[in-house]
N, C-alpha and C positions, 0 to 999 in steps of 0.2 A: 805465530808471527806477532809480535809486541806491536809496531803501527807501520800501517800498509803505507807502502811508498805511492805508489801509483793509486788514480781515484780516474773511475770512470769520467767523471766529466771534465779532466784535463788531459787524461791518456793520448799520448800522436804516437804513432809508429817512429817518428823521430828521436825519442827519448826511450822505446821500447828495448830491453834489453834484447829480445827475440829479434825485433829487424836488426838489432846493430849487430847482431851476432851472425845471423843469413846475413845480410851485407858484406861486413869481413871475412866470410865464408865463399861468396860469390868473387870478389875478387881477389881471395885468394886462388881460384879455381883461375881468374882472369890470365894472373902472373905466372901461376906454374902448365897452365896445359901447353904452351908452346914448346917449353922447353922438354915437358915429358914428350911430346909427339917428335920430335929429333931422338927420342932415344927408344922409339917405338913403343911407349905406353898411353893410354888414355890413362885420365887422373883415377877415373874408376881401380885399372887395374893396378897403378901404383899405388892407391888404398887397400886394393885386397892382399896385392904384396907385403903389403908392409903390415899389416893386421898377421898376415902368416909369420914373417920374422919375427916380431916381437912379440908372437904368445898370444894377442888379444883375440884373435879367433882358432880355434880348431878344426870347424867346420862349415858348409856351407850355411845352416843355419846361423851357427852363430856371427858369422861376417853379414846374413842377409840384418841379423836384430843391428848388431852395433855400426852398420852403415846407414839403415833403415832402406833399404833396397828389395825390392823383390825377386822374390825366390827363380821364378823361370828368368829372367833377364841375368839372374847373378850366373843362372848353372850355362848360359850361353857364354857369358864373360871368362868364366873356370875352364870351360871346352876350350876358349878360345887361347888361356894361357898354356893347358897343357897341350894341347897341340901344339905349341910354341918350345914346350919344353921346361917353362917354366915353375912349373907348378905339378907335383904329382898326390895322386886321390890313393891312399892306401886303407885298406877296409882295418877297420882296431880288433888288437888282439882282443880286448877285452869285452866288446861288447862287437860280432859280427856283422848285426846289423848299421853299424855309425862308419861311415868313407870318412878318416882324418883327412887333412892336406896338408902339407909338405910342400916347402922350399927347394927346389931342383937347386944343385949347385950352378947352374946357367941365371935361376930366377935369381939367383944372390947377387952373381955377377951384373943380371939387368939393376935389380936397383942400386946396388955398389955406383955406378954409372950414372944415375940420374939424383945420386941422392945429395949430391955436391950443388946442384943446380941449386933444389931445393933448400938448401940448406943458406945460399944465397939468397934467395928470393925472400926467406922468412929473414935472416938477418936485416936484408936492404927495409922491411916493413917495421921495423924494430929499430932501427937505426936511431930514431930519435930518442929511446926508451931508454934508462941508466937498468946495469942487470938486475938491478933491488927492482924495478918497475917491469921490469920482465917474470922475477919470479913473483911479483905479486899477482901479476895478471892472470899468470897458470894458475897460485895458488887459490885465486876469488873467479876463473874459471872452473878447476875442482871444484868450490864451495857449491857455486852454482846448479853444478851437476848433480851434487848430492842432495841439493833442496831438488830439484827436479823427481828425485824418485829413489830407492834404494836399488832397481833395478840398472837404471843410470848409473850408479853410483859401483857400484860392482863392474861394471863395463869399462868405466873408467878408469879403474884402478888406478896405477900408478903413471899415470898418462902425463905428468908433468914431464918437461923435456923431452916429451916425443915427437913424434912426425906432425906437419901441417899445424 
């Protein structure tokens, strides 16, 4: 890093990209848990939904790293979808011991249904942004993530224009 933006002795949580990031994170949770619980998900489980559809997890491990969520509360959350029908746990050809997951065509249907919501809620927060300032934001979101780590950065992949 050529010269450090931030200096310990002006540092406030107000200007931190870390709070401003939890911040718009928390209420993003604000605006969308209502509307997910009319369609019968917590934001949890419309995360792991949607990590399942779009490729970013396989498994429960990997949904536990890229949500950062723990492992026994995520495998009660997984019970709780496939008991629902949502979600089903198939053991991989290729390696017996890894349980993939799987999109039930019901789970598809569930987020089919909530994802209209969503998809309002992020535009209404956007609303005042022109789309060049939108895709800037994903794209020095990315950037972010990638100075954060190459781990990070692999997780994220092509995470522009997707969920939340």
């Amino acid at each position: 890093m050529s010269k450090q933006y931030y200096h310990a002795d002006t540092y406030t949580a107000q200007s931190s990209v870390g709070y401003l990031v939890k911040r718009a994170h928390g209420l993003c949770l604000d605006a969308l848990e209502p509307g997910l619980a009319e369609g019968g998900l917590t934001f949890l489980q419309f995360a792991v939904l949607m990590s399942i559809r779009d490729k970013l997890a396989l498994n429960a491990k990997d949904i536990c790293v890229s949500l950062r969520h723990d492992s026994g509360a995520l495998t009660r959350v997984l019970d709780q979808l496939e008991a629902r029908g949502l979600v089903q746990r198939q053991r991989s050809a290729e390696d017996r011991r890894a349980i993939n997951l799987h999109l039930t065509q019901q789970g598809l249907e569930a987020l089919q249904s909530v994802v209209p919501m969503v998809v309002d809620k992020i535009n209404h927060a956007v609303q005042d942004f022109s789309h060049a300032e939108v895709d800037e934001l994903l794209r020095l979101l990315n950037k972010l993530i990638l100075g954060l780590g190459p781990e990070a950065a692999a997780q994220a992949g092509s995470s522009a224009g997707a969920s939340t």
